[in-house]
C-alpha positions, -999 to +999 in steps of 0.1 A: +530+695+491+565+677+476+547+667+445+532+702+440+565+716+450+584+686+426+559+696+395+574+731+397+609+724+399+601+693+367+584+725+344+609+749+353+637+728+343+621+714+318+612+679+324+578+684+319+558+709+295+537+743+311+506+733+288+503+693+300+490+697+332+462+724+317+449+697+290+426+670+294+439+637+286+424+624+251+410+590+249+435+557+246+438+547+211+434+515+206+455+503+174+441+468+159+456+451+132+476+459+104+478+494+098+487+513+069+524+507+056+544+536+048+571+528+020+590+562+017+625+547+028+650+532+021+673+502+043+710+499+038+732+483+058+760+498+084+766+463+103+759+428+100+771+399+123+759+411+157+746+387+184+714+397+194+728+438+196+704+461+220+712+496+220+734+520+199+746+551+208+768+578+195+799+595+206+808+634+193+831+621+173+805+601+151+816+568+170+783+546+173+788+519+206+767+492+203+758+466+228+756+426+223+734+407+252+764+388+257+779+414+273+804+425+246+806+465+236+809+471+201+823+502+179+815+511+146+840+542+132+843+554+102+813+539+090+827+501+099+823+476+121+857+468+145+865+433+151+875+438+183+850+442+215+862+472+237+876+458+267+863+465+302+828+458+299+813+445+340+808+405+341+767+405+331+741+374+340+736+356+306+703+329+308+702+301+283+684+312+248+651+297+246+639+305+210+632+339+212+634+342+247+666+361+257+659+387+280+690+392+306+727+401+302+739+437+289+712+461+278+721+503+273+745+520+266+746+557+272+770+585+273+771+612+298+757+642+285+790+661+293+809+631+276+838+654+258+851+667+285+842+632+314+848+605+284+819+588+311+799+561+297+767+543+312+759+504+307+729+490+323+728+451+329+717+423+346+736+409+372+736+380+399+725+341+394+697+322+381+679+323+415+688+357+428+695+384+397+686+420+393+690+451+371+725+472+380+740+507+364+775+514+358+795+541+346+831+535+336+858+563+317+861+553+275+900+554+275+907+542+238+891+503+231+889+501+267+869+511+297+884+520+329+873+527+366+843+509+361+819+515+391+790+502+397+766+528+410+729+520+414+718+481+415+677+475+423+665+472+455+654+433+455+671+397+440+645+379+419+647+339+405+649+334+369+656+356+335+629+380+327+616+419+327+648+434+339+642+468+317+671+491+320+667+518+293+682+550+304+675+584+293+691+615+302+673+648+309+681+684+308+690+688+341+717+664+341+695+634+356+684+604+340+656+578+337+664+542+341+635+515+334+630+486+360+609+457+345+584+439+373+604+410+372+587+385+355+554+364+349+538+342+371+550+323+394+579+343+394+577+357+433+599+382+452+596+381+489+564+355+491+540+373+468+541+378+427+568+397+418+545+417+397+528+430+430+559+451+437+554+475+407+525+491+430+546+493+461+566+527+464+590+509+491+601+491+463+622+498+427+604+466+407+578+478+377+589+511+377+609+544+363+635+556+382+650+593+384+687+595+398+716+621+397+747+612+370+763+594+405+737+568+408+723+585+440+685+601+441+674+638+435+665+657+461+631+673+443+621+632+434+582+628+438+585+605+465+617+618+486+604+619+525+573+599+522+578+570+545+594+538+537+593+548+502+625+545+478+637+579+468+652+574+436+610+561+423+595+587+396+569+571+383+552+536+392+528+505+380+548+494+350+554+461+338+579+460+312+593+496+300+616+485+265+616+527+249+623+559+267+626+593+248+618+629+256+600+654+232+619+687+223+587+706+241+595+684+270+571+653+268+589+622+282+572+590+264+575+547+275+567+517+258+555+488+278+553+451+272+517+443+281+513+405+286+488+388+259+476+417+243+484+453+253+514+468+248+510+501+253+525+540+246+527+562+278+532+599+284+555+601+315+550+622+346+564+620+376+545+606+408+524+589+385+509+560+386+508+536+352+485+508+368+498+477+362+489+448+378+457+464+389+444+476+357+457+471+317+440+457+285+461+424+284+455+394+297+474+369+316+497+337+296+484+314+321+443+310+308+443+337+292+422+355+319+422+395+328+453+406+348+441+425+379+411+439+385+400+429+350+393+465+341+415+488+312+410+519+338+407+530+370+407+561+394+442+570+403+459+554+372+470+571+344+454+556+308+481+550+277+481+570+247+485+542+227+476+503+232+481+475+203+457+451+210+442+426+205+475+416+193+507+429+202+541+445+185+565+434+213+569+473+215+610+481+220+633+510+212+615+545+211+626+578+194+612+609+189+622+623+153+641+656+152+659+658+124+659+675+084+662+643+065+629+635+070+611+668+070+577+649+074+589+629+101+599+663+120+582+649+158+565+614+149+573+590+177+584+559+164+588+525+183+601+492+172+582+462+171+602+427+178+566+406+172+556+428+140+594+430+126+586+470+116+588+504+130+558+520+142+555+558+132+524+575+154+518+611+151+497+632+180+480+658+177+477+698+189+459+678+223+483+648+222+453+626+207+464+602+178+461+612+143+482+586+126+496+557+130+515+536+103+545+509+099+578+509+081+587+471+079+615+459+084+616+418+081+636+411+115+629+417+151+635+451+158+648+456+194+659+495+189+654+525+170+674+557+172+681+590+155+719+594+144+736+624+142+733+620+106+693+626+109+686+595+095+671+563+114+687+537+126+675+501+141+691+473+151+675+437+144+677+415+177+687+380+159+718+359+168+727+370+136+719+410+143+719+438+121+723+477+122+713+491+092+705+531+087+668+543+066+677+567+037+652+586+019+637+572-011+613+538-021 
């Protein structure tokens, strides 16, 4: 009865659309090797010099705040990069870089809807030591280069050991609620309370491998899918993820992930709530260690919701996710485009009337791409996730 009751609340405040629950979902499509490159754009630069930056986001006055892994929080204004880091930013868990692997420290960074008139903004991060470390959410007042009355107000339920799958994208929703991604914690042997830390992305007592819905305060909605089911964490929306790096909502509603499979299968996911996305159980990757099937072995499975979209054989290293909205690009009006860190592009996928895929096409880049967003410009920006990192804007035109 509470999800029945939660799916009506979700369409009526428009979390999810009327039609989705009336259509039969289309088949996953599978995108193998190269596709087709698409060379209508342009790159110029808006900032060089960035260490490994992670999200950028924009203030109503045109501000752009970008994050560093670091832990620094960077401005651009007026179309230029400040020297100076805005002060205030929460001490953040840094691990070691290992080539490219670099995965904790300071990830979003997210206004509150009603920033104007709260001057709120929202850092996720990851916090603790090398044996006991988890994903955390703050929200602290912008006052200036400075942030103030930092609080922290939502940290994940369990420690883990070492540096990986934290997550932590945050997207806000109409009602004033947001979604914040929790990785699974890692690859084998990583292990949380005896067993693969993996395991807990099926376990509903637990906030590990999944999407979490919360209020602007850090505490859980009343209508969530699993509020009163015993043992079970409130603040869980959706379940069985393992790595969630994009999070953006449709204008007609549709809220869409991408998720780091492991060897092979990174996939694109239409969001529901009370859903669950599989993983470990079922997925089409397979496992670092062998190379053998994670799970059951199969891509499917009763009770799990299939992708959209999965790359495989071989992966993109599927990051930042935007839907496009905006007039520069008229053709682009509602593509969904995801960055690749493997591939070094942008992947541009179009659905169709059913949500089925009916295209599906890269804009290269050259670097890692780690996220994409719409500016209030209507153009696209990405940031390139090198120690060296870039933010750079496409413009029409070859």
């Amino acid at each position: 009865m509470k999800r029945r009751v939660f799916a009506s609340a979700a369409v009526a405040a428009g979390l999810v659309p009327r039609l989705a629950s009336a259509q039969t979902a289309p088949a996953t499509f599978q995108a193998a090797g190269d596709p087709p490159l698409n060379l209508t754009y342009r790159q110029v630069a808006v900032a060089e010099g960035l260490e490994h930056p992670w999200s950028i986001a924009w203030l109503p006055d045109g501000t752009a705040l970008v994050t560093e892994r670091p832990g620094r929080l960077r401005a651009i204004r007026g179309g230029r990069l400040e020297a100076t880091p805005i002060s205030g930013t929460p001490p953040v868990l840094v691990a070691p870089e290992r080539g490219l692997v670099f995965q904790s420290g300071l990830f979003e960074v997210s206004p509150h809807p009603n920033f104007a008139q709260n001057r709120l903004i929202y850092l996720s991060y990851a916090h603790g030591t090398a044996q006991d470390n988890r994903l955390r959410l703050a929200r602290a007042t912008l006052d200036g280069n400075a942030l103030t009355n930092l609080q922290v107000i939502f940290e994940v339920s369990q420690g883990k050991p070492e540096f990986q799958h934290y997550g932590g994208k945050i997207l806000w929703l109409p009602d004033g609620t947001l979604l914040l991604s929790v990785g699974d914690g890692g690859n084998p042997p990583v292990a949380i309370e005896g067993g693969l830390s993996r395991l807990q992305a099926q376990r509903v007592e637990s906030h590990i491998g999944k999407i979490l819905r919360l209020r602007d305060d850090g505490t859980a909605p009343p209508d969530n899918p699993f509020v009163g089911r015993a043992g079970a964490r409130p603040e869980v929306f959706t379940l069985g993820h393992r790595h969630i790096q994009g999070l953006a909502r449709h204008p007609d509603g549709r809220i869409f992930a991408t998720e780091h499979g492991p060897l092979g299968g990174d996939e694109l996911n239409l969001i529901r709530p009370g859903q669950n996305y599989g993983w470990p159980n079922v997925g089409w990757g397979r496992d670092y260690a062998g190379g053998t099937p994670v799970g059951t072995g199969q891509r499917s499975g009763a009770g799990f919701v299939d992708p959209v979209l999965v790359w495989y054989p071989s992966v993109i290293g599927a990051s930042g996710l935007m839907i496009y909205t905006g007039d520069r690009f008229p053709a682009w009006r509602g593509s969904i485009f995801a960055g690749g860190l493997a591939t070094q592009d942008v992947r541009r996928t179009v659905l169709g009337a059913n949500g089925e895929v009916t295209l599906h096409e890269s804009l290269r880049i050259g670097q890692r791409v780690r996220d994409v967003r719409q500016g209030p410009d209507g153009l696209v920006y990405v940031l390139t996730d090198e120690i060296h990192g870039r933010v750079f804007r496409l413009e029409p035109g070859a």
